[in-house]
C-alpha positions in Angstrom: 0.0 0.0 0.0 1.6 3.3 -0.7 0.6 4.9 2.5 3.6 2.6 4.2 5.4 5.6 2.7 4.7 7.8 4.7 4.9 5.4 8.0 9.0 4.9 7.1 11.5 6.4 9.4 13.1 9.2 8.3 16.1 7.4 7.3 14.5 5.6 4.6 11.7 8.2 3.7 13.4 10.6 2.4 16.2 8.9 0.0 12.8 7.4 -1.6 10.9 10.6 -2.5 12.7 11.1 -5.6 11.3 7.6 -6.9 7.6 6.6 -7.8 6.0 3.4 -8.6 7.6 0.2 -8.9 11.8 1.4 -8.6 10.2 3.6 -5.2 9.5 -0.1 -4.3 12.8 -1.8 -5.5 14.5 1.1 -3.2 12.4 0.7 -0.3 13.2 -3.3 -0.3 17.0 -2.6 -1.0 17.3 0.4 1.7 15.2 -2.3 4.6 18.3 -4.6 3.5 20.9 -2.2 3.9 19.6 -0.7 7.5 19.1 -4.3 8.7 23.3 -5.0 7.6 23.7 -2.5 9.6 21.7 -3.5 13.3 24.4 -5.8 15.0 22.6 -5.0 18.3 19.1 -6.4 17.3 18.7 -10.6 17.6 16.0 -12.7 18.1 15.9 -16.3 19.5 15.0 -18.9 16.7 14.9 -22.6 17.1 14.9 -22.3 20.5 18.0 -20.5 22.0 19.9 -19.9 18.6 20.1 -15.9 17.9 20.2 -14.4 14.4 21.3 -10.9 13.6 18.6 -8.6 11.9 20.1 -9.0 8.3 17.8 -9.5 5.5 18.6 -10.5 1.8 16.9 -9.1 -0.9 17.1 -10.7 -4.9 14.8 -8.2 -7.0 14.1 -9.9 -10.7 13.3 -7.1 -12.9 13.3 -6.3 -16.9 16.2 -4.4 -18.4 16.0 -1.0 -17.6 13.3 -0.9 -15.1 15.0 0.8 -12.6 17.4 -1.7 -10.8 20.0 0.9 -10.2 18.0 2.4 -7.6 19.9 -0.7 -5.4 23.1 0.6 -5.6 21.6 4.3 -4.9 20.1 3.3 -2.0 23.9 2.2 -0.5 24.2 5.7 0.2 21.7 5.4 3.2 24.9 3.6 4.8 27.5 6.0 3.7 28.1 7.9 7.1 29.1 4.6 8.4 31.3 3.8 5.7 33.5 7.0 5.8 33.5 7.1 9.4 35.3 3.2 8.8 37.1 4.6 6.3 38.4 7.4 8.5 39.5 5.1 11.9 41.1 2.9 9.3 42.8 5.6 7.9 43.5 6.9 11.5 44.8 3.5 12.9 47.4 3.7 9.4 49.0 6.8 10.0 49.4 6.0 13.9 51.2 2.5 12.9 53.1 3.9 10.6 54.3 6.9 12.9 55.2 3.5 15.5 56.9 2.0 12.6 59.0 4.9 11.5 60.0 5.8 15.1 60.8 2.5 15.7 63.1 2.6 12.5 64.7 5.5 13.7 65.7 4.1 17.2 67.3 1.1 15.6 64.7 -1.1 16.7 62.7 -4.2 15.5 59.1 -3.6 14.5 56.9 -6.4 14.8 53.4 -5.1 15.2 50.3 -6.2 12.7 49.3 -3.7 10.4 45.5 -2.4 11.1 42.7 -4.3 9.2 41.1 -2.5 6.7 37.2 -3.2 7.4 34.3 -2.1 5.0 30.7 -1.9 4.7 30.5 -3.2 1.4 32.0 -6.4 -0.2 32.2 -6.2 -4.2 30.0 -8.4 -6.1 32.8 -9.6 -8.7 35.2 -10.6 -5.7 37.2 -13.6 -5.7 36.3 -16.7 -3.2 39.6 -16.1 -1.3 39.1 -12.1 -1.0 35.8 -12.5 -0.3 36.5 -14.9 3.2 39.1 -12.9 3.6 37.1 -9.8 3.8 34.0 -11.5 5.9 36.9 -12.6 8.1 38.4 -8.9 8.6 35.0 -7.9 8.9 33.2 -10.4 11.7 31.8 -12.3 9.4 29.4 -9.4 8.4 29.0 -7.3 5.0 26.9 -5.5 2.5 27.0 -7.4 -1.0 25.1 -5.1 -4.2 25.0 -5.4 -7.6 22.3 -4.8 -9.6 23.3 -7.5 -11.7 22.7 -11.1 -11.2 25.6 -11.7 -13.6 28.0 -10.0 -11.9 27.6 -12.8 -8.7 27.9 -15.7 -11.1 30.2 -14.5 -13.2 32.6 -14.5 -9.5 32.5 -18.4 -11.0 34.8 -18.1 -13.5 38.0 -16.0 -11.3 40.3 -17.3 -9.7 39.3 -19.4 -6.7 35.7 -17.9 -7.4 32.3 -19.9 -7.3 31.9 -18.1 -4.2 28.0 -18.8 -4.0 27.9 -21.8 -1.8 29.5 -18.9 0.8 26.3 -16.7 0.3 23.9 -19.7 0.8 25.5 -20.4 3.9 25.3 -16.6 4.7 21.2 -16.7 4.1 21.0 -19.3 7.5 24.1 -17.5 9.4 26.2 -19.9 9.7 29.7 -21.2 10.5 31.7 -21.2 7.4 35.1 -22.5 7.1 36.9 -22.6 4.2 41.0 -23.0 3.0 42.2 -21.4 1.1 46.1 -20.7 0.2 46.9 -23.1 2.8 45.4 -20.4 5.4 42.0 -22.2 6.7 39.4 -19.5 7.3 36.9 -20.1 9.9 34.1 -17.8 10.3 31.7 -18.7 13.6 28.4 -16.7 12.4 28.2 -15.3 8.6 
């Protein structure tokens, strides 16, 4: 009904008044994905004790040129969260890299681990071992858009890609493990 418009928190409303009809729709279902990426704190009990995170998948079928591109638009509901990321990673860098120099410069050893670089957003044409890596660096947790179902199969056909079996296992949130350059990935909770 289209008065759920108007019922949205402000977070979603107002990114979708510049839509109508059926991509308004398309935006609405992708932006509900994107906020619920992006609730770590909310969980509810299923199967008895088990708790699930609030994340949500969303596969929109659509013609050509029907307005699928309003998913990718609707990443920028989440974009606060990715430069503020963006900006403690970038933060964390320079610090190390001050250790690292001064350490240089005193003639000592410098052993410490660079900082991870975590994201919001994993790309859609990733390879299988970047993307475990990446849901490893990131607790397990990410944002994967494409308006293109293409672009997620055609992850098949790079190197150590067919990453697909990895989403699946995403959809029920569960433990993953996976090997990978002789490095064995183990993620508890996709």
């Amino acid at each position: 009904p289209v008065d759920i418009y108007n019922k949205l928190p402000l977070m979603l409303k107002v990114p979708l008044m510049k839509y109508h009809d059926v991509p308004k729709f398309m935006a609405l279902l992708a932006g509900i994905s994107n906020v619920s990426a992006i609730l770590p704190n909310l969980k509810f009990v299923h199967h008895g004790t088990y708790q699930y995170e609030a994340n949500l998948f969303t596969w929109i079928i659509a013609k050509q040129s029907s307005g699928k591109n309003v998913v990718n638009e609707m990443q920028k509901i989440c974009g606060t969260i990715e430069d503020n990321i963006e900006r403690d990673f970038a933060s964390s860098y320079r610090e190390y890299k001050e250790r690292e120099t001064q350490a240089k410069a005193d003639g000592l050893d410098f052993n410490e681990t660079k900082p991870v670089q975590k994201t919001l957003f994993l790309g859609a044409d990733i390879t299988k071992a970047g993307f475990v890596k990446k849901l490893m660096e990131n607790d397990g947790r990410g944002i994967i858009s494409t308006t293109e179902a293409q672009t997620l199969i055609g992850a098949n056909y790079t190197t150590y890609g067919a990453f697909l079996d990895l989403i699946l296992a995403c959809y029920g949130h569960e433990r993953y493990q996976k090997t990978l350059n002789d490095y064995t990935f183990k993620i508890k909770e996709t």
